[in-house]
NULUMPA-774161 format. One record per residue: x, y negated, z negated of N, C-alpha, C, CB in turn; residue in three letters. Coordinates in steps of 0.2 Angstrom, whole numbers, plus 5000, padded with zeros to 4 digits. Glycine has a CB too. Layout:
<pts>
XYZXYZXYZXYZala...
</pts>
This chain:
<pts>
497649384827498049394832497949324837497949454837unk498649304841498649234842498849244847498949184838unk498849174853499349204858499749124859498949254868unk500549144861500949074862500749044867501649084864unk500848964869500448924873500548944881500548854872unk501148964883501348974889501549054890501948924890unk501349114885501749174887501149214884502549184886unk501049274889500649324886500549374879500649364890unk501249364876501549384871501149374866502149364870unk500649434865500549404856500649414853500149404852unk500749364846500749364839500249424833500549274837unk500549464835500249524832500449504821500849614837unk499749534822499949524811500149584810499049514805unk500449604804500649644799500149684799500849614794unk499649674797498849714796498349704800498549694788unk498049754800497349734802496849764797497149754810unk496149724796495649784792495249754795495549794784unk494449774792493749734795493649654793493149764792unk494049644791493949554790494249514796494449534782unk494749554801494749524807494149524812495349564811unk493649564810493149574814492249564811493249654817unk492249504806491849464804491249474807492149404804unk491249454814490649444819490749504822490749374823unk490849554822490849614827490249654825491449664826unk489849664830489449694831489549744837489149654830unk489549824834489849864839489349884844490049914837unk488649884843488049894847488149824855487249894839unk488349774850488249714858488749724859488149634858unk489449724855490149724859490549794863490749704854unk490249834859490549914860489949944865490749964851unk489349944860488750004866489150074866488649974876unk488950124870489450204871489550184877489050304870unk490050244879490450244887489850244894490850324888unk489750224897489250224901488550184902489050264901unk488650134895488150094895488250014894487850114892unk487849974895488349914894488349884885488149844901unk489149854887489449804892490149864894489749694888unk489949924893490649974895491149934894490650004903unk491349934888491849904885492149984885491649854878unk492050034882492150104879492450134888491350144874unk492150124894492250164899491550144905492350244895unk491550164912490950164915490750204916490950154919unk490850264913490350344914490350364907490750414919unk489850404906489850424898490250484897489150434896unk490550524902491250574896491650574900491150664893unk491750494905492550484907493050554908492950444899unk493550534905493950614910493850674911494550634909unk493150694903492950754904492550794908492750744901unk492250694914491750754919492350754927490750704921unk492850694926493250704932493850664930492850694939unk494550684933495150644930495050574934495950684931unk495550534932495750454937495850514943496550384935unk495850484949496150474957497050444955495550394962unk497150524957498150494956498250464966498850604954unk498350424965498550404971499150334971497750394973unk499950404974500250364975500550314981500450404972unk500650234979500850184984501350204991501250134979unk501250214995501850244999501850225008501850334998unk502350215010502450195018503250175020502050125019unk503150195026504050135028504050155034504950135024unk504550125040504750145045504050155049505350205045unk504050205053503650225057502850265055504050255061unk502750275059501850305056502150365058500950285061unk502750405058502850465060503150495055503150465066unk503850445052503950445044503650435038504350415042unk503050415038502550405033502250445032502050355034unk501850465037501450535039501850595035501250555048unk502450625037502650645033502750635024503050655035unk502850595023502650575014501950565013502950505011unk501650565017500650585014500550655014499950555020unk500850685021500850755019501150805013501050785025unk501850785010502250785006501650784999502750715007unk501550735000501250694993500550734991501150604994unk500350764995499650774998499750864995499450755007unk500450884995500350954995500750944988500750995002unk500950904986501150924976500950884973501850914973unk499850894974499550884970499050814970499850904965unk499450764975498950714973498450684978499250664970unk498050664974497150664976496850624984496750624969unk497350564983496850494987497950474990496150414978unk497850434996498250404998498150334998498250415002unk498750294997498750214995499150195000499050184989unk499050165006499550145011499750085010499250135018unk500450065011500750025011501049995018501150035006unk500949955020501149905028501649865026500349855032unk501949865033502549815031502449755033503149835033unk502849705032502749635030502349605037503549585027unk502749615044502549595050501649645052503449635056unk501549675047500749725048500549665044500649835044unk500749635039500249595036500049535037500449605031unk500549515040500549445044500349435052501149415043unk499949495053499949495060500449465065499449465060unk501049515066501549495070501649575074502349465064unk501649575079501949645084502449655081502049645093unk502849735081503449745080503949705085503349825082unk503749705092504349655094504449575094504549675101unk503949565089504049485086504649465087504049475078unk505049435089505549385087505649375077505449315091unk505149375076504849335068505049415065503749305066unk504649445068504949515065505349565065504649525064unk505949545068506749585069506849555059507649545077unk507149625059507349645052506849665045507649605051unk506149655049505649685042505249745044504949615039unk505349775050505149835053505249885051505349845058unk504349915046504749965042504849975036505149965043unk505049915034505749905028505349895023506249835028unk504549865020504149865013503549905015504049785011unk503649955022502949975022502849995031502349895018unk502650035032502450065037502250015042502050115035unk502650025049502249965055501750005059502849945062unk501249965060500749985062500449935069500249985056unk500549955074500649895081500049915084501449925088unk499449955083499249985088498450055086499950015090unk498150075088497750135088498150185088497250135094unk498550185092498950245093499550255086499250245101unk499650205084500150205077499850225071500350135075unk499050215071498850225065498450305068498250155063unk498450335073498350415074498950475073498150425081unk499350425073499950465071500150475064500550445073unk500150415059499850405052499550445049499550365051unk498850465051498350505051498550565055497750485054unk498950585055499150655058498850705054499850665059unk498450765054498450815051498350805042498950845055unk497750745042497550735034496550725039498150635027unk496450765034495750755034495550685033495450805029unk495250645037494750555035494450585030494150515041unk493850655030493350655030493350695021493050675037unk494050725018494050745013494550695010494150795013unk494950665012495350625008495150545006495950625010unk495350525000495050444999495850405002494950424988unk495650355007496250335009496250265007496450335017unk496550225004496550144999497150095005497050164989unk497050085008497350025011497649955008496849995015unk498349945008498349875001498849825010499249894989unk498049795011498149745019497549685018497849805028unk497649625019497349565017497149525025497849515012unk497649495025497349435032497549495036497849335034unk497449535039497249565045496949625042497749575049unk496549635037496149675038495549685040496049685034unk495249655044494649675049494949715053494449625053unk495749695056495849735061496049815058496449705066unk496649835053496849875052496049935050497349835046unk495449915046495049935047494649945053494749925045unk494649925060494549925065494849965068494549875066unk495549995066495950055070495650115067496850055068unk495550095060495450175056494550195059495450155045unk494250135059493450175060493550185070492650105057unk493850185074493850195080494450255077494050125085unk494750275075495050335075494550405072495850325070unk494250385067493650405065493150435071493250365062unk493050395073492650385079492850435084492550325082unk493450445085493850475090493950545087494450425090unk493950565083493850645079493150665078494250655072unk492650635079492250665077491950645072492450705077unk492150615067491950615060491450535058492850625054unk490850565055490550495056490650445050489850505057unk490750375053490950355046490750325039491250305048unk489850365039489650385031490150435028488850425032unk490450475033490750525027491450495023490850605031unk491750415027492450415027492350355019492950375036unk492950385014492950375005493550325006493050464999unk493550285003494150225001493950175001494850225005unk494750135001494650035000495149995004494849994990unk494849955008495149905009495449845005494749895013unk495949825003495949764998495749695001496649764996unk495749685007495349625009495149575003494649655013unk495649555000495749494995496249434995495849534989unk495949395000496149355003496549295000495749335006unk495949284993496149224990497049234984495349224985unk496849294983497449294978498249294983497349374972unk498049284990498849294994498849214992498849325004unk498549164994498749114992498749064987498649094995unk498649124981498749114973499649124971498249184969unk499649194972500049214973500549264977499849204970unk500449274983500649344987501049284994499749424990unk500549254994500949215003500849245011502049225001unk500649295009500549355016499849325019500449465014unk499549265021498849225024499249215029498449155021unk498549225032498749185041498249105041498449255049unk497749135042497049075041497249035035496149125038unk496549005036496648945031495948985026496448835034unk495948965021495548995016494749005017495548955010unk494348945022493548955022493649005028492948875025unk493949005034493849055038493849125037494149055040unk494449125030494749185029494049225026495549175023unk493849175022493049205020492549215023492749175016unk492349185029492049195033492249285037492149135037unk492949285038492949355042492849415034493849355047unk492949405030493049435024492249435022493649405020unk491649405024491149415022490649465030490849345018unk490949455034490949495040490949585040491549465044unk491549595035491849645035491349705029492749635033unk491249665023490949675019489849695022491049605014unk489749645027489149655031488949715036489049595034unk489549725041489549785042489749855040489649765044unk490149845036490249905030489549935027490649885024unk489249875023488649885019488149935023488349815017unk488049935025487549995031487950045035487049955037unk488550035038489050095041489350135040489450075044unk489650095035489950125031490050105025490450135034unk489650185023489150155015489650175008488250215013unk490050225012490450225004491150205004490550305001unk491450135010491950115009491650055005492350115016unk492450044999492649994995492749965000492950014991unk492449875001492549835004492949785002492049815005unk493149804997493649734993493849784987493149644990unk494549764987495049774981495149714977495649804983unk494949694974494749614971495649634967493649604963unk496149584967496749614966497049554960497249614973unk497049584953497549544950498049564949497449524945unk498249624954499049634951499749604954499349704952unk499449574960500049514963500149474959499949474969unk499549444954499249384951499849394944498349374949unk499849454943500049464938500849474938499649504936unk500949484944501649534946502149464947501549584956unk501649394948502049324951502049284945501749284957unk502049334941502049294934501649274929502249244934unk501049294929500349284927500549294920499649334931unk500249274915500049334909499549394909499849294904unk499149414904498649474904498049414906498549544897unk497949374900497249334900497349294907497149274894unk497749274912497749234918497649284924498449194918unk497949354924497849404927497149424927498249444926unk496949434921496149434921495549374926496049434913unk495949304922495549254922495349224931495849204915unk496049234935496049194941495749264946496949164943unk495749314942495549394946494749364947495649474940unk494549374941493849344941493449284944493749324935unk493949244941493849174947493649204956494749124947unk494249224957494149244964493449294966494749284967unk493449334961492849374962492249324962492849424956unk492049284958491549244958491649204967491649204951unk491949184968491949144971491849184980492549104969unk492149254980491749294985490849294983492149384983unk490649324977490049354977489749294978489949384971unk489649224978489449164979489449154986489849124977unk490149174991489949174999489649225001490449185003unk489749274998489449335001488649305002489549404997unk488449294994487649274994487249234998487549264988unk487849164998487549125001487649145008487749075001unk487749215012487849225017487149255018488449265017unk486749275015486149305014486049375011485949305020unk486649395010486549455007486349484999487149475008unk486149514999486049544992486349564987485849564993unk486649534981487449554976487349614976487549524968unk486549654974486549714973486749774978486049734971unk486749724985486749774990487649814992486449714998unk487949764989488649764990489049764983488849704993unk488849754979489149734973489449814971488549694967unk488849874971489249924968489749964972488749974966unk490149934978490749974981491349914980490750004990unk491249854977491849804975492149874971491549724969unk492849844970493349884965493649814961493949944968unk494249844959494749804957495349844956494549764950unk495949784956496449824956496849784950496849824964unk497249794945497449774939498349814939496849804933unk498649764936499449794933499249814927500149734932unk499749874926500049904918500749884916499949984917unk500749844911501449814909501549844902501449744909unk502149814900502549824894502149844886502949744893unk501649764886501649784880500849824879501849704875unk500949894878500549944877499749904873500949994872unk499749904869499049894865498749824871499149864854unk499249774872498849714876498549754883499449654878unk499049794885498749794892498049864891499549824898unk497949894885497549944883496949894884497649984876unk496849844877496449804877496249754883496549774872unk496649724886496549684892496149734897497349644896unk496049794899495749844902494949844901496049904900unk494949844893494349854892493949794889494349884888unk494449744888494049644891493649654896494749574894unk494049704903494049674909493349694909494449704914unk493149754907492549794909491749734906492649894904unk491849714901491449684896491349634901491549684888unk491849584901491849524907491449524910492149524911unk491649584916491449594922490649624920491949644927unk490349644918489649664917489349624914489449724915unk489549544911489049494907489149454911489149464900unk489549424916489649384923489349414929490449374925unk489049484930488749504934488149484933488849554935unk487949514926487149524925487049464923486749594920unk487149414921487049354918486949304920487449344915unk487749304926487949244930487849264938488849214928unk487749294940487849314945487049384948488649354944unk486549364942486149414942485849454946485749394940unk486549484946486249584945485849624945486349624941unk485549654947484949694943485249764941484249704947unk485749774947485649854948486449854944485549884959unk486249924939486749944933487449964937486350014928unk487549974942488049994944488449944948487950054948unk487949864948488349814949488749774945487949794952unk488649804938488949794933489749824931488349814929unk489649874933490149934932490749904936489850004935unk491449874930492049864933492449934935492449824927unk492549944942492949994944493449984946492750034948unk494050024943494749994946495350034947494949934943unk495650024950496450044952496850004947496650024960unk497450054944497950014941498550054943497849994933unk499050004943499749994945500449984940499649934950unk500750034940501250014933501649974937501850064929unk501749924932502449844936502949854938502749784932unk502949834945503749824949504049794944503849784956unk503949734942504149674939504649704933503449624936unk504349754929504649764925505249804926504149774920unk505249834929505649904932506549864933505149954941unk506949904932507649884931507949914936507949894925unk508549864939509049924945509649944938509449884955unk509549894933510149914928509949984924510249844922unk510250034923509950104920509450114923509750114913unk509250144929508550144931508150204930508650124937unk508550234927508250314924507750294919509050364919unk507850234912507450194909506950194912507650144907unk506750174916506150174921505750224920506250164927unk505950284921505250344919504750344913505450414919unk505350294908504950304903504550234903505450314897unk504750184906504450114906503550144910505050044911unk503850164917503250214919502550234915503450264919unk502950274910502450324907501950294905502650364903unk502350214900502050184893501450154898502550114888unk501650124903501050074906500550134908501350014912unk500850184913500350244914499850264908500850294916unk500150254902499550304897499250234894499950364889unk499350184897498950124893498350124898499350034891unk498550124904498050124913497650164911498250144921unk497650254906497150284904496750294898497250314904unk497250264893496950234886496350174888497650194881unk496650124893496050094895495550114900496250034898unk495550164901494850184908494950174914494250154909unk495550184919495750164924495150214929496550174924unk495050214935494850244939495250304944494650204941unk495750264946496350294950496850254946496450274960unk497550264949498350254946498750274950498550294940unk499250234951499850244954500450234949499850204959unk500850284950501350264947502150264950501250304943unk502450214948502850164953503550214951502850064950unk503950214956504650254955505150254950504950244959unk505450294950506050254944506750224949506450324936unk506650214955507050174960506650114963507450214966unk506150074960505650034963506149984964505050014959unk506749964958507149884959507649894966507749864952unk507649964966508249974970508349994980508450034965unk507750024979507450044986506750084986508050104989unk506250074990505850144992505950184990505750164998unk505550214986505550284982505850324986504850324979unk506050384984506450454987506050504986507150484984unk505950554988505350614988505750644981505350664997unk506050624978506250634971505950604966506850614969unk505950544968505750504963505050484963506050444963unk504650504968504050494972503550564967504150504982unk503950594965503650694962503750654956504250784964unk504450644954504050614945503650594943504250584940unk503750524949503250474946502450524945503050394953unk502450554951501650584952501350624946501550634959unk502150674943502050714938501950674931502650754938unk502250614931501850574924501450594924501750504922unk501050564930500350574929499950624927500050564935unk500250674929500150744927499950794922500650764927unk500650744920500750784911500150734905501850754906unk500250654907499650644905498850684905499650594906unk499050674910498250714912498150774908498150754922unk498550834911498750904909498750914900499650924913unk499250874898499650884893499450864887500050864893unk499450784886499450744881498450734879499950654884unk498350764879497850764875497050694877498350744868unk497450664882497050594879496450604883497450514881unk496350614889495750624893495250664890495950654899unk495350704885494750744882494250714878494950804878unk494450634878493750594875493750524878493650584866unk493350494877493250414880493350374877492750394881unk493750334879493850264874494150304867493050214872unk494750334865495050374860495350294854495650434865unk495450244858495750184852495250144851496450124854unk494550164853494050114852493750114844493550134856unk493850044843493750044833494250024829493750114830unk494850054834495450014831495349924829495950024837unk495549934823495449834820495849794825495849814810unk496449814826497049794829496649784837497749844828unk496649834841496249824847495549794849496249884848unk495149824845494749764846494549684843494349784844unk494949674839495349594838495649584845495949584831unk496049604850496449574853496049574859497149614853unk495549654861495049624864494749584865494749634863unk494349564859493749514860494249444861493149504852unk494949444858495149384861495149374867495749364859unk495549414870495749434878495049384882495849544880unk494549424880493949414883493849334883493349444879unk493749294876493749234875494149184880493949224868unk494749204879495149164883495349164890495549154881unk494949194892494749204900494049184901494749284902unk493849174897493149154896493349054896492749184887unk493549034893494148994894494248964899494549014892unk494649004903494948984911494348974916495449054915unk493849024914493249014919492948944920492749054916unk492748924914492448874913492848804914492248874906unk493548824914493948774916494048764925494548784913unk493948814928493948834936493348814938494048904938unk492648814935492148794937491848724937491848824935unk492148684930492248614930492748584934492348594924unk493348624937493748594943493148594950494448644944unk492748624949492348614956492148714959492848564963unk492748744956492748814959493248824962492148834964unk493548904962494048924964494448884970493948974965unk494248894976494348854981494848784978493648834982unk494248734976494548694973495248694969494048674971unk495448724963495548764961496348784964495048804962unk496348834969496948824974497148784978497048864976unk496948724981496948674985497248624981496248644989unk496948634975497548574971498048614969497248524965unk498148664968498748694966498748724959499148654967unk498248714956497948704948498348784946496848704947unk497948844949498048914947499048904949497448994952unk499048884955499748924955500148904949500148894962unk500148844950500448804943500548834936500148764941unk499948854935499848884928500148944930499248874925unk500249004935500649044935501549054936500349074939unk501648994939502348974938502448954932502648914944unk502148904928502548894920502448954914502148814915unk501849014916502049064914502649104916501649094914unk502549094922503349154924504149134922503449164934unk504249054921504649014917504649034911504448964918unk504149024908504249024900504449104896503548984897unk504149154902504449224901504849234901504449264903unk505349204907506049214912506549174903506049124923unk506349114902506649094896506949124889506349064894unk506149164890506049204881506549264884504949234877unk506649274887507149334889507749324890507049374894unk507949234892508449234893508949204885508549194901unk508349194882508549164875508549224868508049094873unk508249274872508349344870507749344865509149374867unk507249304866506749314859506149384862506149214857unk506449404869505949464868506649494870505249474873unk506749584869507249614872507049654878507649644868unk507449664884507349714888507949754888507249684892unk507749824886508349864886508649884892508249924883unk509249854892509749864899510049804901509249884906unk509549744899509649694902510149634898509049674903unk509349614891509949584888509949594881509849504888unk510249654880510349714876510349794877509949704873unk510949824876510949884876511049884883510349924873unk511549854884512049834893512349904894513049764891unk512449924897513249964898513649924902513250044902unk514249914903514749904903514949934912515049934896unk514849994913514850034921514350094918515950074924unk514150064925513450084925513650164932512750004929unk513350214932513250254936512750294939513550284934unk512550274945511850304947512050374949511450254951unk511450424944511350504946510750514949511450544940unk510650474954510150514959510050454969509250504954unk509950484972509850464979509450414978509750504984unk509750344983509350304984509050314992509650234982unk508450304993508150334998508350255005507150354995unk508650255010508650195015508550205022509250165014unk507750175026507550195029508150175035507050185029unk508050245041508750225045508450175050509150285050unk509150135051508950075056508650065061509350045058unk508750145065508550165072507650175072509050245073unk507550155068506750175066506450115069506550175056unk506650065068506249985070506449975076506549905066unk506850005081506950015089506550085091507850035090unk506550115089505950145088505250135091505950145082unk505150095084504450075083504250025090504250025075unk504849985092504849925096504749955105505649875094unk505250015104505150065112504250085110505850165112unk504050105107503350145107502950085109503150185097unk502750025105502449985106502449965115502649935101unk503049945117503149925124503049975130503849905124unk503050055129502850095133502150095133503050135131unk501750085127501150065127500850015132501050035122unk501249965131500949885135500949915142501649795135unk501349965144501549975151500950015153502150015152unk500850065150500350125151499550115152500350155145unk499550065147498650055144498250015151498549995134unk497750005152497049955157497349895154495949965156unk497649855158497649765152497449745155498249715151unk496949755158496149725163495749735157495849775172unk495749785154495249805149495349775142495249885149unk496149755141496249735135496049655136496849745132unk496149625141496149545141495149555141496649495149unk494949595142494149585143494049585137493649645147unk494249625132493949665126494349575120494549765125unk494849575123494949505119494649445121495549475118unk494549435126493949375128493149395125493949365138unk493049455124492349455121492549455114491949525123unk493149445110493149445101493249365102494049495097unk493449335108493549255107492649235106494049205116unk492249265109491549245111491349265105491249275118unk491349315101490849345096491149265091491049455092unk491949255089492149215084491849135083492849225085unk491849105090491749045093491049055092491949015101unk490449115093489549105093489349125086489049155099unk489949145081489749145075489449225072489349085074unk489749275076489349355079489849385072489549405090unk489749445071489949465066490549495070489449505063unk491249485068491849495071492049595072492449445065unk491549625069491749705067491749735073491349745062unk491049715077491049765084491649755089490249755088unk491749695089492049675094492849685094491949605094unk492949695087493749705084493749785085494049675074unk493349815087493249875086493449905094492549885082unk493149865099493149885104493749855108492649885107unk494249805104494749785105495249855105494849725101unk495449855099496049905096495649975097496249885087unk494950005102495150055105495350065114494650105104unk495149965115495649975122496349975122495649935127unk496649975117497549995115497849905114497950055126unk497349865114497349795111497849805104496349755110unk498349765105498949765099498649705094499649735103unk499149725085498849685080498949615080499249705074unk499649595084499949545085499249495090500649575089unk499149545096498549515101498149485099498249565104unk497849545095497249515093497449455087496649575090unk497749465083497749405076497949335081498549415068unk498249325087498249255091497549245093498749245097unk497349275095496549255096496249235091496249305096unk496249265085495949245078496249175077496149305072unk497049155078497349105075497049045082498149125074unk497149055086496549015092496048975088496149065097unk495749015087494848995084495148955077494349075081unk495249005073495448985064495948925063495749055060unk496448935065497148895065497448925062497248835063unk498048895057498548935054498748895048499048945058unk498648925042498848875035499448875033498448895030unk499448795031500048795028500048745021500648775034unk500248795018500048785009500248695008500748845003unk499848645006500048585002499848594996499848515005unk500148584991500048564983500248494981500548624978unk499848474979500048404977500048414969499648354980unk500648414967501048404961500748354957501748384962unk
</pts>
C-alpha cells in the first residue's frame, strides 16, 4: 500500500497476505488491548467494560436556547455534553462588539458573562455529567466562569469530569480563532494546565486537536503528524515550566476526525495510539503507564457532509462513526445530516445520537477489542500511517520545532497543497462523491426542517449583557481587573485572578483587553 504525493488517498493492492508484513512482529507492534504500544485499544476489554462517551456537539443563540438542547439531549440518552461557543466567545469580543453584530449565536452559543454561563448550566448536574468545552484563546476565562459557578453551587471542583480544548497552536495552523501571539498563548495555556493539576484533578486540560487540522484540508498522516508536533511542543513548555510530564500527562486527551475512507481512518486511529506511547515513553520520558495511553474524542467530518441530497449524510455519518469504533475511540460525536446546511434540528440531532446507538446496541462490534486487528490489509496501512508521520516529525524538528515550523508557514502550506490537490481529484472526478460529481439529481427536494436561530436572539443576548453593566459594583470589577493586569505583568499564575474577575460580573470581552494590554495581538505573516 502506497500513498500519492499530495493526497491522503491510498493506493490500496488487489491482495493482501503475510508477505506484506515481512518485518511484523505482533508482540512489539500489536501487544493485547491495554498494554503497550495499545495499538489494539487502551483498556484491556474496551467496550466490554464500558461503551465510548456519546457526546453530542451542540450550541447557538443564547445560554437559554442551548440549555434547552443539553436538557433535550441529556434526556434521549446521551452521556457527556460538548459545548460549542460562537465565533465572538472565541475571539474574545462582548456580544455588543461592533466586530460582533451578525455572529451572535449563529456557530455556537454567546457567552458574555458568569451569569450566561449559569443559565447554560441550568438544571444539569456539574458534578454527574462530563462537560467538553471546544474554546481556545479564551480559555482560561471560559474555565474561569465554569469553576466559580461550581463554586457557587456548592460542588467542589475534584468532583467536576471533562475537557477544556485549550489547543492553541493548531488555531494558527489551521482554525484562525487566536488572539495572542503564539509564546504568550503558551504561557497562559501552561498556567491553566498548573492549576488544574492539583484543583482540579480530573479535568482534561487540553484537547490536543487534529480535527480542524484535518477539517482545513490535512490528509490522515498530516492530521496525525502536525497533531503530534503540537503535542510535543506543549509537553516541552509545560516541562520546561518545571512540571512533571507524569504529573499532567495522564488527563491530556486528543481530539481526531472520522472521514470517508473507512479502513484508512480505522488504521490512522490505531497508528495514533502506538505513536503516542513510543514518543511519550521514549522521547518525552514517561514513566507512568497511563502517560502513554492515547485518549481521545472523535468527530465525523463536516468537510465531507453535502447540502446536495443531504439525507446521504446519515449514511456518510454512520461509515466514519463505525470506523471512530473499530479504532477505539473514547467518546464520539456524531455530526447531523443538515451540518452543510444549518445547525442541526432536534431531528436531526436524535439520529445523529441514535447511530451511535445502534452501533453500540446493535451491530455487534463493541463485544471485543480491536475486532480488524491482524487484518494484512490493516496492519500494512498501519505501520505505514505510523512511518510517515514518523517522517513529518523529524522533518518539524530539523526545522527547529513546531513553533518554528508555523512562523515560517511550513505546516500551513503543506495543508493548503493538500486541500488543493483533493479539491482537484474531485473536480477531475478521479475520486467520486455521490451527489456531487456523480449521481446529481437534476431538482433536488428537501424532506426535513432546517433549524434557523431567530434573529431576535442576538438583541437579546446584547439587552442581557448591558443590564448587567448597569447592575453589577464596577468599583469591584475595575479592582478585580487591575489585580489580573498585576498577576500577568509579575508573571503569577493568571487562574486565581481570572477567577475572581468573572465572579465580580467582569465581562469576556473585559477581561481578553486586559490580556491583549499585556500580550498584544497577532497577526499571521508567512513568508512564501
Amino acid at each position: 500500500m502506497a500513498f500519492s504525493k499530495k493526497t491522503s488517498e491510498p493506493t490500496i493492492k488487489k491482495f493482501y497476505s503475510e508477505a506484506d508484513l515481512k518485518n511484523f512482529d505482533p508482540a512489539v507492534e500489536l501487544g493485547r488491548p491495554g498494554e503497550f504500544p495499545f495499538t489494539r485499544g487502551i483498556y484491556p476489554t474496551m467496550y466490554r467494560g464500558r461503551l465510548w462517551t456519546m457526546r453530542q456537539y451542540a450550541g447557538f443563540g443564547t445560554a437559554r436556547e442551548s440549555n434547552k438542547r443539553y436538557r433535550y439531549l441529556l434526556s434521549r440518552g446521551q452521556t457527556g455534553l460538548s459545548i460549542a461557543f460562537d465565533l465572538p466567545t472565541q475571539i474574545g469580543l462582548d456580544s455588543d462588539d461592533r466586530l460582533a453584530a451578525g455572529e451572535v449565536g449563529k456557530a455556537g452559543v454567546a457567552i458574555d458573562s458568569l451569569e450566561d454561563m449559569a443559565v447554560l448550566f441550568e438544571r444539569i448536574p456539574l458534578d454527574k455529567v462530563s462537560v467538553s468545552m471546544t474554546i481556545n484563546a479564551t480559555a482560561a476565562v471560559i474555565l474561569a466562569m465554569y469553576l466559580a459557578l461550581a463554586e457557587k453551587r456548592g460542588i467542589p471542583w475534584n468532583a467536576l469530569a471533562g475537557t477544556i480544548q485549550n489547543d492553541i497552536l493548531k488555531e494558527y495552523i489551521a482554525r484562525g480563532t487566536y488572539i495572542f501571539p503564539p509564546r504568550p498563548s503558551l504561557r497562559i495555556l501552561t498556567d491553566i494546565v498548573s492549576f488544574c493539576q492539583t484543583r482540579v484533578p480530573k479535568w482534561n486540560t487540553m484537547s490536543i486537536s487534529g480535527y480542524h487540522i484535518r477539517e482545513a484540508g490535512a490528509t490522515a498522516v498530516q492530521e496525525l503528524a502536525f497533531t503530534f508536533a503540537n503535542a510535543v511542543a506543549y509537553l516541552e513548555a509545560l516541562t520546561a515550566s518545571g512540571l512533571d510530564v507524569d504529573a499532567f500527562a495522564p488527563r491530556l486527551s486528543f481530539f481526531l476526525a472520522a472521514h470517508n475512507n473507512f479502513l484508512e481512518e480505522v488504521a490512522k486511529f490505531r497508528a495514533a495510539r502506538r505513536i503516542w506511547a513510543r514518543l511519550m515513553r521514549d522521547r518525552l520520558k514517561a514513566k507512568n503507564p497511563n502517560s502513554w495511553k492515547f485518549r481521545f474524542h472523535t468527530q465525523t467530518s463536516g468537510v465531507t457532509l453535502l447540502a446536495q441530497q443531504p439525507e446521504n449524510n446519515v449514511t456518510r455519518v454512520a461509515l466514519q462513526a463505525l470506523a471512530a469504533v473499530l479504532g477505539g475511540t473514547q467518546s464520539l460525536h456524531t455530526n447531523s445530516r443538515d451540518e452543510a446546511l444549518a445547525l442541526p434540528s432536534e431531528e436531526s440531532a436524535r439520529i445523529a445520537l441514535r447511530t451511535q446507538q445502534i452501533i453500540a446496541h446493535e451491530s455487534g462490534v463493541a463485544g471485543t477489542a480491536d475486532p480488524l486487528g491482524g487484518s494484512y490489509c490493516l496492519e500494512t496501512l498501519t505501520d505505514e500511517i505510523e512511518s510517515k508521520v514518523g517522517g513529518y516529525l523529524k522533518k518539524i524538528d530539523d526545522m527547529g520545532g513546531t513553533l518554528k515550523a508555523i512562523e515560517s508557514g511550513y505546516i500551513q502550506r503543506e495543508i493548503q497543497e493538500s486541500a488543493y490537490a483533493d479539491q482537484k481529484q474531485i473536480q477531475e472526478k478521479k475520486r467520486i462523491v455521490v451527489g456531487l460529481n456523480e449521481y446529481a439529481e437534476e431538482k433536488e427536494r428537501l424532506n426535513f426542517k432546517i433549524y434557523y436561530p431567530p434573529k431576535k436572539l442576538e438583541q437579546e443576548q446584547i439587552g442581557r449583557l448591558r443590564r448587567l453593566r448597569k447592575k453589577r459594583p464596577n468599583s469591584r470589577v475595575k479592582e478585580r481587573l487591575e489585580e489580573l493586569k498585576y498577576a500577568l505583568d509579575s508573571g503569577q499564575n493568571l487562574m486565581p485572578p481570572l477567577i475572581k474577575a468573572v465572579k465580580a460580573l467582569a465581562s469576556l470581552g473585559e477581561i481578553t483587553n486586559v490580556l491583549k494590554d499585556v500580550f498584544g495581538e497577532y497577526q499571521e505573516h508567512i513568508s512564501i
